[in-house]
C-alpha positions in Angstrom: -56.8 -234.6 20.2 -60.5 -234.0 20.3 -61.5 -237.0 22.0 -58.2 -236.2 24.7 -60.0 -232.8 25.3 -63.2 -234.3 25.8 -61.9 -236.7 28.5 -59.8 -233.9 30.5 -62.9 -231.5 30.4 -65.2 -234.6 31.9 -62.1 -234.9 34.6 -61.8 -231.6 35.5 -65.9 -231.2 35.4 -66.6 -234.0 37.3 -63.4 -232.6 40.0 -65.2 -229.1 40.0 -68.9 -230.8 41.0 -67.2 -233.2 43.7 -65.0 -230.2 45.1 -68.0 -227.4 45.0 -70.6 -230.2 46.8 -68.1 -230.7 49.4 -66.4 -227.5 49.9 -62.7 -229.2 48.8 -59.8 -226.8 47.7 -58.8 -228.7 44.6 -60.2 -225.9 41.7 -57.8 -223.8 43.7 -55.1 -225.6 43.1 -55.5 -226.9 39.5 -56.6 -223.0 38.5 -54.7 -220.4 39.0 -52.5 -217.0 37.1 -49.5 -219.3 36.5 -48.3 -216.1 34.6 -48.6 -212.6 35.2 -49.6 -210.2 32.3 -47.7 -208.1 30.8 -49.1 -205.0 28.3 -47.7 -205.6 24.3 -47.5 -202.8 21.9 -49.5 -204.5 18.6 -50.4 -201.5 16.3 -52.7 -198.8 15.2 -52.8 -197.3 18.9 -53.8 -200.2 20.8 -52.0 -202.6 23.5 -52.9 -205.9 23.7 -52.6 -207.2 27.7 -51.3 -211.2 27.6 -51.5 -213.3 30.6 -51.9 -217.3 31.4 -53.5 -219.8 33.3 -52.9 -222.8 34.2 -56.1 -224.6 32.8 -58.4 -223.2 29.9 -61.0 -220.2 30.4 -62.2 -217.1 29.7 -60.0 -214.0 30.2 -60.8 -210.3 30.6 -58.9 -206.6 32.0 -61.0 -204.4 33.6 -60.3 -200.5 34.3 -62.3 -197.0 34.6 -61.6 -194.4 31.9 -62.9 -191.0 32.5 -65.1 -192.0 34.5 -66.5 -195.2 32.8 -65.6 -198.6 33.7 -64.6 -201.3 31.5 -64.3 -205.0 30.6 -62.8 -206.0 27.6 -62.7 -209.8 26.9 -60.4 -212.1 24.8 -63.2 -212.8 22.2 -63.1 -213.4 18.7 -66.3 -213.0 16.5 -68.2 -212.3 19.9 -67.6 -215.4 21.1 -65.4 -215.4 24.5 -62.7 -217.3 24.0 -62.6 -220.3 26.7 -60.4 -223.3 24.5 -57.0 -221.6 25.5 -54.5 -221.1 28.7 -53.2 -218.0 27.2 -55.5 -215.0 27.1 -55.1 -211.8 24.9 -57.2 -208.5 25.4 -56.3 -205.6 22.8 -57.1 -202.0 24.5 -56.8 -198.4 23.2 -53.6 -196.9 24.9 -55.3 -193.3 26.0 -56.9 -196.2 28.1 -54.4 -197.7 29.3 -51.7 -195.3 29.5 -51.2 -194.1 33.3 -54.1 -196.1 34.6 -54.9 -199.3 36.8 -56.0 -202.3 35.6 -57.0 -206.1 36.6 -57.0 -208.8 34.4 -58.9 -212.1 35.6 -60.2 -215.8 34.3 -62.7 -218.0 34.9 -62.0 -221.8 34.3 -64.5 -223.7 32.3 -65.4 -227.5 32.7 -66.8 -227.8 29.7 -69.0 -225.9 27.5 -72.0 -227.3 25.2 -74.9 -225.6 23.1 -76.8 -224.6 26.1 -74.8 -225.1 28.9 -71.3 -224.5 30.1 -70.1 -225.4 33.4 -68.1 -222.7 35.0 -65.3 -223.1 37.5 -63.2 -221.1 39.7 -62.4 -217.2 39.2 -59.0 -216.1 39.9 -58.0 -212.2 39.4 -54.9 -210.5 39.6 -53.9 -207.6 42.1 -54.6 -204.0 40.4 -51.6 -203.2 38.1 -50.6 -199.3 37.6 -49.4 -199.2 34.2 -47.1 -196.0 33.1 -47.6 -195.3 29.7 -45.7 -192.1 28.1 -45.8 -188.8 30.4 -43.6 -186.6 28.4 -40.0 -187.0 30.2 -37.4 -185.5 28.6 -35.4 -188.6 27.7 -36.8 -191.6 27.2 -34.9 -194.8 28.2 -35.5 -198.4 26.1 -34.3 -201.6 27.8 -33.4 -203.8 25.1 -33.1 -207.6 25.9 -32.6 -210.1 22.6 -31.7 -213.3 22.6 -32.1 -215.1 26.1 -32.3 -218.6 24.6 -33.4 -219.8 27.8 -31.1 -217.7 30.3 -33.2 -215.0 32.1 -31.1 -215.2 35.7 -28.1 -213.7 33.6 -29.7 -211.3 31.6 -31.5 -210.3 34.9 -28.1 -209.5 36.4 -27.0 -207.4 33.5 -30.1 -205.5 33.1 -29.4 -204.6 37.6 -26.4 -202.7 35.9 -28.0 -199.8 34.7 -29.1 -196.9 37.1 -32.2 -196.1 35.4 -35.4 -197.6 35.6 -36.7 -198.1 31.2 -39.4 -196.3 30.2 -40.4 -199.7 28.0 -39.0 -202.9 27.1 -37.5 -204.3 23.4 -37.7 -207.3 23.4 -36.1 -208.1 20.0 -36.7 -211.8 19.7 -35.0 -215.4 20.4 -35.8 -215.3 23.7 -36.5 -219.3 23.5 -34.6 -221.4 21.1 -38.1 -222.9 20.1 -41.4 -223.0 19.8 -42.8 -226.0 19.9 -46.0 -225.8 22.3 -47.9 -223.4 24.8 -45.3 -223.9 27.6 -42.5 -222.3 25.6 -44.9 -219.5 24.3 -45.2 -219.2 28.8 -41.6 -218.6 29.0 -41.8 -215.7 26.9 -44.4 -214.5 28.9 -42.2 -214.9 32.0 -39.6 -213.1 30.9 -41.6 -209.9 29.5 -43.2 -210.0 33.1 -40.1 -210.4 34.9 -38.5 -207.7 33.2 -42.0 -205.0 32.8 -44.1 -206.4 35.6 -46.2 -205.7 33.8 -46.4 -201.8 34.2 -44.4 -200.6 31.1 -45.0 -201.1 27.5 -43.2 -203.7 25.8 -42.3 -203.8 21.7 -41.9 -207.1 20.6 -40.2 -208.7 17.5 -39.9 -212.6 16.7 -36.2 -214.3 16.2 -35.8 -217.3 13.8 -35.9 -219.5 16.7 -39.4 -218.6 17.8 -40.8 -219.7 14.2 -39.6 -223.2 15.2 -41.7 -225.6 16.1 -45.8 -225.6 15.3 -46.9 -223.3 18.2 -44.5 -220.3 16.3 -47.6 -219.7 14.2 -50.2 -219.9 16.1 -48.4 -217.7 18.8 -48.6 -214.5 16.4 -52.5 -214.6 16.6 -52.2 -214.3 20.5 -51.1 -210.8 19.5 -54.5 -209.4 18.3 -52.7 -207.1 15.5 -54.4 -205.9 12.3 -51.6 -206.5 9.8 -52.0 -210.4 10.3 -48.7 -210.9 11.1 -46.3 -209.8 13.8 -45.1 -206.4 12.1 -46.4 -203.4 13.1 -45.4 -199.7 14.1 -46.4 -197.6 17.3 -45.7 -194.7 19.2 -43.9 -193.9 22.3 -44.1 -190.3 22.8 -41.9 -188.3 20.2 -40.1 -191.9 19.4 -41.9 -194.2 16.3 -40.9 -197.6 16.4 -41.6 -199.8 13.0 -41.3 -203.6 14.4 -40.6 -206.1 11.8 -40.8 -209.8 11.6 -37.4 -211.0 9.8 -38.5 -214.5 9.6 -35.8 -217.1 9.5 -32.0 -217.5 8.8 -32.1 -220.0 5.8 -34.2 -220.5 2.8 -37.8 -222.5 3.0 -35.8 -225.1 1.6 -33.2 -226.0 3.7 -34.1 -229.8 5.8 -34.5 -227.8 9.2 -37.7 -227.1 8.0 -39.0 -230.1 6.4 -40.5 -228.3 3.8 -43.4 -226.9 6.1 -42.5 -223.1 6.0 -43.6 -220.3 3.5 -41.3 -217.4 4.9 -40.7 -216.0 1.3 -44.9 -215.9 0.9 -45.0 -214.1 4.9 -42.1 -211.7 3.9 -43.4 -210.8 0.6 -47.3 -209.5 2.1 -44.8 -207.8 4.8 -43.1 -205.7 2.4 -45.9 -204.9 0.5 -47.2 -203.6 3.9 -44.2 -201.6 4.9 -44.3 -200.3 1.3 -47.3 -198.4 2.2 -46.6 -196.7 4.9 -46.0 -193.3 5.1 -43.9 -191.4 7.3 -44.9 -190.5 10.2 -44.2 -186.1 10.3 -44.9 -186.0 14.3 -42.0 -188.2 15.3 -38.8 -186.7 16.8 -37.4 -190.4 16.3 -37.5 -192.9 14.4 -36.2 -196.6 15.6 -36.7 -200.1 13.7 -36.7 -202.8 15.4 -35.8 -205.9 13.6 -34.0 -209.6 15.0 -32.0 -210.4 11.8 -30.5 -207.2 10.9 -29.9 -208.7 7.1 -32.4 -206.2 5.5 -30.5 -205.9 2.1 -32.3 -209.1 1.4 -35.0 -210.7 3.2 -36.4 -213.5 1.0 -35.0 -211.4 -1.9 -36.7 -208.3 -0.5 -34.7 -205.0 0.1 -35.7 -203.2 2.9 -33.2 -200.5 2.9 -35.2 -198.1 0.8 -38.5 -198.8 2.5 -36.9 -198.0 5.7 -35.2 -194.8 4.3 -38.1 -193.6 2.7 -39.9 -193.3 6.7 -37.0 -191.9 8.1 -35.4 -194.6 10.3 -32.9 -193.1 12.7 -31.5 -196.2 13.6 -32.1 -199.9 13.4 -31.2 -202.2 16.2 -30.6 -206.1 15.5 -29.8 -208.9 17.4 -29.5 -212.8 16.3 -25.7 -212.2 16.1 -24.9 -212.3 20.0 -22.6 -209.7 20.3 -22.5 -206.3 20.3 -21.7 -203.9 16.9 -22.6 -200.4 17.0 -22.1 -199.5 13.1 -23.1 -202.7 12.0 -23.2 -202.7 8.1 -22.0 -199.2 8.4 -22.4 -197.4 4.9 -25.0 -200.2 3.2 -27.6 -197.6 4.2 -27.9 -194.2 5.2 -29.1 -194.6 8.7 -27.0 -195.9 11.9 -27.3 -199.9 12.4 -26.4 -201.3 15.4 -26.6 -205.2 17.0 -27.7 -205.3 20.5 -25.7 -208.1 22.4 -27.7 -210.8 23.9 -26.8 -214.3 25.2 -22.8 -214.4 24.7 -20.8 -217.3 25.2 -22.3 -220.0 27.3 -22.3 -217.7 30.8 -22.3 -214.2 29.6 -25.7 -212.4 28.8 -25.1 -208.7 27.4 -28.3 -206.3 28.1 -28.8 -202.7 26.1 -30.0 -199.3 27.5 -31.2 -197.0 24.9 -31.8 -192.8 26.2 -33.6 -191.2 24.1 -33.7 -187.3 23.3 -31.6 -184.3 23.5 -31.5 -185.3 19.6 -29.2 -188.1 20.3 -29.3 -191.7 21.0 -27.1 -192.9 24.0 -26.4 -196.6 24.3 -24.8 -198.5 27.1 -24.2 -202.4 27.6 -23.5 -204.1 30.5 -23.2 -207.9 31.0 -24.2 -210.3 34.1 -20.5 -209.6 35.0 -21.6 -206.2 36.0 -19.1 -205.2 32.8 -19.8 -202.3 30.7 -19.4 -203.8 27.3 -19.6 -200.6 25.2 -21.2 -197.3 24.7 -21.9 -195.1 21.7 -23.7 -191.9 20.8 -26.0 -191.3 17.7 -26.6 -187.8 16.6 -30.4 -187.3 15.5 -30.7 -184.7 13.0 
């Protein structure tokens, strides 16, 4: 692999010398945003803004905050990152929220002890991001299980009349994860359904821990628990985002015997162990993929999740929709969110928010309301 690298980044150099000496559009062409960013809720207060290109190089947002300006690059260790197509920058939301940003790269040839050779710079147009501006009711689009099929969730998510405040997206929205390109469609379909201009809270399904990119895909996210489990804040709602992990034991053959879940899931409970409630929030909503939280590696959640004061816990991985999912094994409301149904139908959620209630509507790419329900907050 290292000696495949090393001939690309001669190619590419020796295509960015020719093309610069005679004024040739080819950097244009071979670099470019192939896609757009779109702003992730990762923990602690912060977003993290994820975009791609189509070759390697650096990436960095820019913005002014009272009255400063800004540029915070994807760096680890203070090194700028330049080895991947896929760029991360994690920024305080007061930053972000209600503001304009740009994100841009810069392609590099190659890059050496003392010298790096430095290719085209591409930026994006300014983005207006709308962050939490205390409406009344907040509305949650919530789109789970796409498995590939973003034209009909895209038709069912036209049903609704109201723009969402922010997006959940509540994982297997591939069927695998195998390389960067897959990890890209992801990224296409939290663009295509935020442009980029809304927060999204993101969860991983089984299916994105298959394949050897699943792993290195939750370090794109730039959160501090290590893993991709974390709790934020929109407003008067607190969301706790959980990483289920997979469907069957480490040991069944899908996995060859190259998974640890039960290790991942353990360190995960012993983090949401130690949370405390959070006394500020009006609402409290996990988000979770497999909605199986009696036993998750042979860890319960239910009393965890009680013990913060989860109002309700939506699911998917079941592709359908169940509003009192597992009613009575715990004593908040559990409810499965639709997603890809049958081989042409694609079921989309609306949450609304406040009022002390939870309204939910579905609609599928049919333009069919598939159910709605009401949850009393108390």
């Amino acid at each position: 692999m290292y000696e495949l690298n090393m001939i690309i980044n001669v190619i590419i150099s020796a295509i960015i010398v020719i093309q610069s000496a005679l004024a040739l559009p080819f950097n244009t062409l071979i670099f470019r945003i192939d896609e757009k960013a779109s702003v992730f809720e990762s923990g602690d207060n912060m977003y993290t803004v994820i975009w791609s290109t189509s070759l390697p190089g650096t990436g960095c947002v820019t913005y002014s905050y009272e009255g400063e300006e800004y540029t915070l690059w994807d760096e680890e260790n203070a090194a700028i990152r330049t080895e991947d197509s896929v760029h991360s920058v994690r920024i305080p939301k007061e930053h972000l929220d209600n503001n304009t940003y740009t994100y841009s790269s810069q392609q590099i040839g190659t890059r050496r002890a003392y010298v790096a050779l430095k290719g085209r710079t591409v930026s994006s147009d300014p983005v207006q991001f709308r962050g939490y501006s205390g409406q009344e009711k907040i509305r949650a689009l919530v789109i789970s299980d796409i498995h590939e099929n973003p034209d009909n969730t895209a038709k069912a998510v036209k049903c609704f009349d109201e723009q969402p405040d922010l997006v959940i997206m509540n994982g297997d929205e591939v069927s695998y994860m195998t390389s960067e390109v897959k990890f890209k469609q992801v990224l296409s379909y939290a663009y295509r359904f935020s442009q980029g201009s809304i927060p999204i809270v993101y969860t991983r399904g089984n299916h994105e821990n298959r394949g050897e990119y699943g792993s290195d895909a939750i370090d794109i996210f730039k959160t501090t628990t290590g893993g991709l489990y974390y709790t934020c804040n929109y407003g008067p709602v607190h969301f706790i985002a959980l990483d289920s992990g997979e469907d069957k034991k480490d040991s069944d053959w899908t996995y060859s015997g190259l998974v640890d879940y039960t290790s991942y899931v353990a360190r995960e409970t012993e983090w949401l162990n130690s949370l405390s409630p959070d006394e500020e929030a009006e609402y409290v909503i996990c988000v979770t993929h497999i909605s199986n939280i009696q036993n998750r590696y042979g860890n319960n959640w239910v009393e965890p999740l009680t013990n913060l004061g989860v109002d309700l816990l939506v699911g998917g991985h079941k592709h359908r929709i169940n509003f009192e999912y597992n009613k009575d094994a715990a004593p908040f409301y559990q409810m499965l969110d639709g997603g890809k149904n049958g081989s042409d139908r694609y079921i989309a959620t609306m949450l609304t928010i406040g009022d002390e209630k939870i309204d939910v509507l579905c609609y599928d790419n049919e333009k069919t309301m598939r159910g709605e329900h009401t949850y009393a907050i108390t």
